[in-house]
N, C-alpha and C positions, 0 to 999 in steps of 0.2 A: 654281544657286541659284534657289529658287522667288523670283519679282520680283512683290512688292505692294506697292500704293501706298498703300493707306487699309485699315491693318490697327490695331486696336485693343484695348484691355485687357481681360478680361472681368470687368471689377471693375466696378462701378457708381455712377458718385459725384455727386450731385444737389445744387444747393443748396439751404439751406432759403429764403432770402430774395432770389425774382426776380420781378422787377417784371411782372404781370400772368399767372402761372405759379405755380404750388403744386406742388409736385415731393412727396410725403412717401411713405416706405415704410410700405407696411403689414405688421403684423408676424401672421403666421398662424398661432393657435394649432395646436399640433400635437393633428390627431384622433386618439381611440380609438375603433374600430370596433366595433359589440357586433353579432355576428351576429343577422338577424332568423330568424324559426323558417322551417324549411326547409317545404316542399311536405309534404304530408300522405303524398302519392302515390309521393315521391322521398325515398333515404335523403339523410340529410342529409351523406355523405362524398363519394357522387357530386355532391349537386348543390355544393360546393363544388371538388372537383377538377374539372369542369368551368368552374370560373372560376380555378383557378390554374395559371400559366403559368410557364416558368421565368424571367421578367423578372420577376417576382411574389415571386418566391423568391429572386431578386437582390438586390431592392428590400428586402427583409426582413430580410434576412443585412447589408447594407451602411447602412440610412441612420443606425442609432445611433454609427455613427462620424463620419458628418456632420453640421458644425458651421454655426453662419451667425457670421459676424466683421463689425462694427458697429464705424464711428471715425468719426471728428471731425479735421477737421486745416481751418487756415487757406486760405480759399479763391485759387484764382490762376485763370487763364486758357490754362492748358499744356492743351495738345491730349491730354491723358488723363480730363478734365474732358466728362460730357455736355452739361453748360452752362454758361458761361462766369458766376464773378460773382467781385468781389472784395469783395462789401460782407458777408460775416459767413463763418460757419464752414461745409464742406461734408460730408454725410454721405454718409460711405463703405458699402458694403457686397464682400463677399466670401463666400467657401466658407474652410473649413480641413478636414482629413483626421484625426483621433485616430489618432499610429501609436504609443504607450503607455498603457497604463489609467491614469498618474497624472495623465495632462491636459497631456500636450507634444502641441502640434500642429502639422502643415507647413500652409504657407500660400504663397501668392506674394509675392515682397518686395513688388511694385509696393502689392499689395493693402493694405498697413501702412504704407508707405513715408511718412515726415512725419508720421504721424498724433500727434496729443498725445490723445486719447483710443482705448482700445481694448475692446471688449468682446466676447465670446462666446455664444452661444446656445446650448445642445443641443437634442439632439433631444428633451426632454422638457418643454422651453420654462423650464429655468433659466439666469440671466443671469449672468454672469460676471465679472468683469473680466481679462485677459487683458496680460501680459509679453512680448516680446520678449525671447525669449535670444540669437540672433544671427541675421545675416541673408547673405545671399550675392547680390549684388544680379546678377552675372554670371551665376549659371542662375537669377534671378529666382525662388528661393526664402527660404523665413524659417521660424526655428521659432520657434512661442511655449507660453506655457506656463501654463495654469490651477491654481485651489487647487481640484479636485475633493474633495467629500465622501464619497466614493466610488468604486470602480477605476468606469473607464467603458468601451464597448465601444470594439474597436483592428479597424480595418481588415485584412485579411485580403492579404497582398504578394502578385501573382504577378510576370510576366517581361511586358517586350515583345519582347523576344531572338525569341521565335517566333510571334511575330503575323503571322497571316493576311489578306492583303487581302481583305476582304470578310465575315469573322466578325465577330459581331453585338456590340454593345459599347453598355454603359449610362453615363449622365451621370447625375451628382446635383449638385443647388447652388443657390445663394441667386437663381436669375433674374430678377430685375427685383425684387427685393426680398419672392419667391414662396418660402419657404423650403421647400428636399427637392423643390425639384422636378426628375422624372423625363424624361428622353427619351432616346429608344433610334435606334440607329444602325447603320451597320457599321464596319471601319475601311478609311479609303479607299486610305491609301498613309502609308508608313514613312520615317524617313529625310529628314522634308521641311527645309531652311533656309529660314528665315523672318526679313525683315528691319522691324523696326517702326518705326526710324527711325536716324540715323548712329550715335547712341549706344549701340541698343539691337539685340539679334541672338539667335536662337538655329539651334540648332544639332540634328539627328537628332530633329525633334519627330515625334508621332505625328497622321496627319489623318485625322479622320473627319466623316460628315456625322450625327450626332446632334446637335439643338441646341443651342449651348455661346450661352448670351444672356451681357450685360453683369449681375455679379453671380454668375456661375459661377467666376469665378476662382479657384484654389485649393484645387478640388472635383475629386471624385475621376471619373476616367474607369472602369468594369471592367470586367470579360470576362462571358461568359456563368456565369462559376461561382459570382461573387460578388469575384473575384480584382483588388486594384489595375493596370493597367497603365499609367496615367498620369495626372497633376496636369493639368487643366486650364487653358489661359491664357491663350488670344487667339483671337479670331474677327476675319476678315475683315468691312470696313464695307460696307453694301451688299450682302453675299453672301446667298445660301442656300444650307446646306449645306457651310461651309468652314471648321471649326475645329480646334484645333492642342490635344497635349497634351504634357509634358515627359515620357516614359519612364520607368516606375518606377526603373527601373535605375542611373538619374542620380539621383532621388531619393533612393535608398537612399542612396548614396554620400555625395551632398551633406549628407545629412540626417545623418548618422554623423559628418562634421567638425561642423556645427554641435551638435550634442548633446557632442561630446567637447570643443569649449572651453569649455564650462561645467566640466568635469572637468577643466584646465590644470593644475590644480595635481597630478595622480598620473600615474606613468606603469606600465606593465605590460612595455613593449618589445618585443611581438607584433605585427610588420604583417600583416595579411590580407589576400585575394584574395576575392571572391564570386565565387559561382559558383552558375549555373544548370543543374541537370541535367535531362533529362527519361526518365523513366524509362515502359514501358509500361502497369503497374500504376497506381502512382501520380501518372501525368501530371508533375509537374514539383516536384522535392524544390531549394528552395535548401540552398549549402552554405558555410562560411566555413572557408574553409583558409589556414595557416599558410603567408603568401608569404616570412617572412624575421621569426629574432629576434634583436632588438640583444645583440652582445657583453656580456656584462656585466650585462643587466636582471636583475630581478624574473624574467622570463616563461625568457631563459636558466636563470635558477639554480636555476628549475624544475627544468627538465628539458624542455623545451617545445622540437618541432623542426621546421625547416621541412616542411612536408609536412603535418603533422597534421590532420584535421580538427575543429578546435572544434564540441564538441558542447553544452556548458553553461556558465554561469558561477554558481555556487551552483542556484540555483530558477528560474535565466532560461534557458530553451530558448534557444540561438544559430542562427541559419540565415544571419543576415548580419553585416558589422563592422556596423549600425546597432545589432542585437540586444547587441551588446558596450559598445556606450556607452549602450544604456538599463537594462543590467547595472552600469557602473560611473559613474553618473551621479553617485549620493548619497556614494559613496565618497570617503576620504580617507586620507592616505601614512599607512600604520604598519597599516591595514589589511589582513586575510587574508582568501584568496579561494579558492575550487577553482572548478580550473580543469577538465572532465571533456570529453576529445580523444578521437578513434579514430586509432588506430598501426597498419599493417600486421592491421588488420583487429580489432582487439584493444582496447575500452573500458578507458582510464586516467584515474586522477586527478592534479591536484597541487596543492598548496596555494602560493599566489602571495601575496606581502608585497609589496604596494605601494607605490612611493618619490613622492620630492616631484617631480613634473618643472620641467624648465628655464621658463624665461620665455619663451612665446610669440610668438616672430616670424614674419607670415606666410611660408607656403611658398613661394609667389611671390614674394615681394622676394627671399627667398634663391637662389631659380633664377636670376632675373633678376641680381643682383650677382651671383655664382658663376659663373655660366656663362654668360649673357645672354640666354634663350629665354622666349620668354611661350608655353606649351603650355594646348591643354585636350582632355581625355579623349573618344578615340571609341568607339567598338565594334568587335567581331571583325570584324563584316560587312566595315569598310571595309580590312581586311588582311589576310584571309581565301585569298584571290584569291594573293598571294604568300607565303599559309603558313597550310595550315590548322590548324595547333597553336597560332599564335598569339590570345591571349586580348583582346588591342586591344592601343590603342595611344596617343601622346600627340602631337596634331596641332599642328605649329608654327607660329605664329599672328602672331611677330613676333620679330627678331634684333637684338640690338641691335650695331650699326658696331664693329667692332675688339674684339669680345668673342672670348672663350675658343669661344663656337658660329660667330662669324663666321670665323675662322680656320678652323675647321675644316670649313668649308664646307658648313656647313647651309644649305637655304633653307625661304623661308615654301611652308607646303602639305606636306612631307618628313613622314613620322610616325615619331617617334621609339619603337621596340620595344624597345630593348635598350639596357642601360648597362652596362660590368666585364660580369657575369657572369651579371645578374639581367634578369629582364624586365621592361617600363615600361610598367604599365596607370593608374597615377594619379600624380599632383603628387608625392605622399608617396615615389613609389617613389624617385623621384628625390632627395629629400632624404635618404632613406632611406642611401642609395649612397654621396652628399657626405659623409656623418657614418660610414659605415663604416670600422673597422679593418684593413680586407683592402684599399680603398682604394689603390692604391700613389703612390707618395710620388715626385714629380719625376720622375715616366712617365708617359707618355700614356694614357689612357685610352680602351678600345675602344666603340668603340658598332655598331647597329644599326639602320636606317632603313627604311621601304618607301617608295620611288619611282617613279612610274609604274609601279605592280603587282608591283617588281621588290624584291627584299631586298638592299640594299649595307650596307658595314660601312666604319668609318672610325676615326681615332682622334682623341680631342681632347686638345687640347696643355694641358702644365699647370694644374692647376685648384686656385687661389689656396685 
């Protein structure tokens, strides 16, 4: 585990009212550029492509999806604070990502976190006011959500799955209250744990040395194409050149459960797998394939089969389950949908009727009572080594004494790949499993682990 001691948010939160200090952000309009007339001597396309550079063409392509996020929340003196005051209210500043045109944005939880006021900026200096739909304070993400008067531009997803140490990588974000501003980097190292203090931890961030100041939090990390590949979120204190970003890849995920409990009340009964491919042509095509559908749904009575890859949902292009819950966000039960998959090579439709779903109990409390395991989702990389087929895994993070996992003799660190008959790439998978009808009833149930590099299999005894 990477060991820091004076690591920090990169959220920026100043008071207004400190005794012999003026703290206040300035807010910068966004310029429009009007080119001056070129050289008399020089066409006017050369002397312009001699001033554009492919960071230029990044920065172009990416900053209308960048947002600047403005709060208010009751001052305290916790060590997230750049100055301590408790006599009035403290303004926040942050970054957020637009990953749909109707004005849902990711943000960092920390970034929002207490706030009683919230507001939004765009990139065209309109102000917003700004919702919290839900939050995930464990990978320290949040989505919220604006009344745009118009679709707005949406961030453009890649991979960090094949990030290169030392490829060149751009920051944008609210820095010291400097909004859209740009610094370029490379990325330094993959993979990194990061402990910010006993409460708070992450896990597989990405490190590069482009300046990530306080006020970038939330803000998009990309690749040289214009491509997300990570959420920006903490900089070491002290440092140059040492800042962390969350992996889009986590994102996606995370960001897909929180967009779908706003949608609690329909179910489809489709779980999916994302899936990054890279292909020579195309460089790297996301894809959402059909990991398993509930007996009995909507998406069964379809006709919808494990394997498929979901290609649409009416006029929504799919490439991840994120893209499935910004398809069925507005939706409600009694609802029809086409659903348009590739089969064995073969483009199909089907019309999907949407039911009411159950009531909402976290996936975690159910893992945890059921079986006793607190897991959280890794990557291929770190199971790769004893199976290259396998797509991750779910690393176990805490057992609770005398449960269904302790008997069966889990331990903490063990990463769980396989449950019955399916493979376990996320929380859901596993619940997924619980609630199955193939299920068997007062038999053990087999599983799959990788330890010490190695793949064992066990079985766990009754499951309540």
């Amino acid at each position: 585990m990477l060991k820091i001691r004076a690591l920090f948010f990169a959220s920026l939160f100043t008071s207004t009212f400190v005794v012999g200090l003026s703290v206040q952000a300035e807010t910068l309009p966004i310029a429009t550029t009007q080119a001056p007339a070129p050289f008399a001597a020089q066409p006017a396309n050369r002397y312009w492509n001699l001033r554009q550079t492919p960071i230029t063409d990044v920065v172009r392509k990416v900053r209308g999806a960048v947002v600047n996020i403005q709060s208010e929340k009751p001052a305290s003196n916790d060590e997230f604070s750049m100055i301590g005051s408790a006599k009035s209210n403290i303004n926040g500043m942050g970054t957020g990502i637009i990953i749909d045109s109707r004005g849902y944005i990711i943000t960092n939880n920390h970034v929002i976190e207490d706030v009683s006021i919230l507001r939004v900026r765009l990139s065209d200096n309109t102000l917003l006011t700004a919702q919290v739909i839900a939050r995930d304070p464990e990978h320290d993400l949040a989505l919220l959500k604006i009344d745009a008067k118009k679709p707005l531009p949406v961030i453009t997803l890649g991979t960090a799955s094949d990030l290169m140490v030392g490829e060149t990588v751009v920051a944008i974000g609210n820095a010291y209250g400097y909004e859209h501003t740009v610094t370029v980097g490379v990325v330094s190292a993959t993979r990194r744990d990061v402990s910010l203090n006993k409460e708070i931890s992450y896990k597989g961030l990405i490190q590069t040395d482009a300046s990530i100041n306080p006020g970038n939090s939330g803000g998009p990390l990309v690749n040289i194409h214009g491509e997300l590949i990570g959420v920006n979120v903490a900089i070491r204190a002290g440092a140059q050149g040492i800042g962390f970003a969350i992996p889009v890849d986590t994102m996606v995920r995370v960001s897909s459960e929180l967009m779908g409990s706003k949608r609690g009340n329909v179910k489809h009964g489709v779980g999916l797998r994302n899936e990054v491919k890279l292909e020579q042509t195309e460089g790297i095509r996301r894809a959402a394939m059909v990991d398993a559908v509930e007996s009995g749904s909507p998406g069964s009575r379809a006709g919808i089969n494990k394997g498929d890859e979901l290609l649409a949902i009416e006029d929504f292009q799919i490439k991840s389950s994120l893209d499935v819950e910004r398809a069925l966000v507005d939706k409600s039960p009694g609802d029809k949908v086409v659903f348009h998959f590739r089969r064995d090579g073969s483009e199909q439709k089907v019309e999907v009727t949407l039911e009411p779903g159950k009531p909402v109990i976290a996936v975690t409390e159910v893992v945890w009572r059921r079986i006793g395991l607190k897991v959280q989702p890794i990557s291929s990389d770190a199971v790769s080594k004893a199976n290259n087929q396998l797509h991750g895994g779910l690393l176990i993070t805490e057992i609770r004494p005398e449960s269904v996992a302790a008997r069966a003799g889990f331990q903490k660190g063990d990463i769980l790949v396989g449950l019955h008959q399916w493979e376990m790439i996320s929380i859901d998978n596993i619940s997924f499993v619980l609630n199955h009808p193939e299920l068997p009833t007062f038999q053990p149930v087999r599983f799959f682990i990788v330890r010490a590099g190695q793949v064992h299999r066990g079985f766990l005894p009754h499951i309540d």
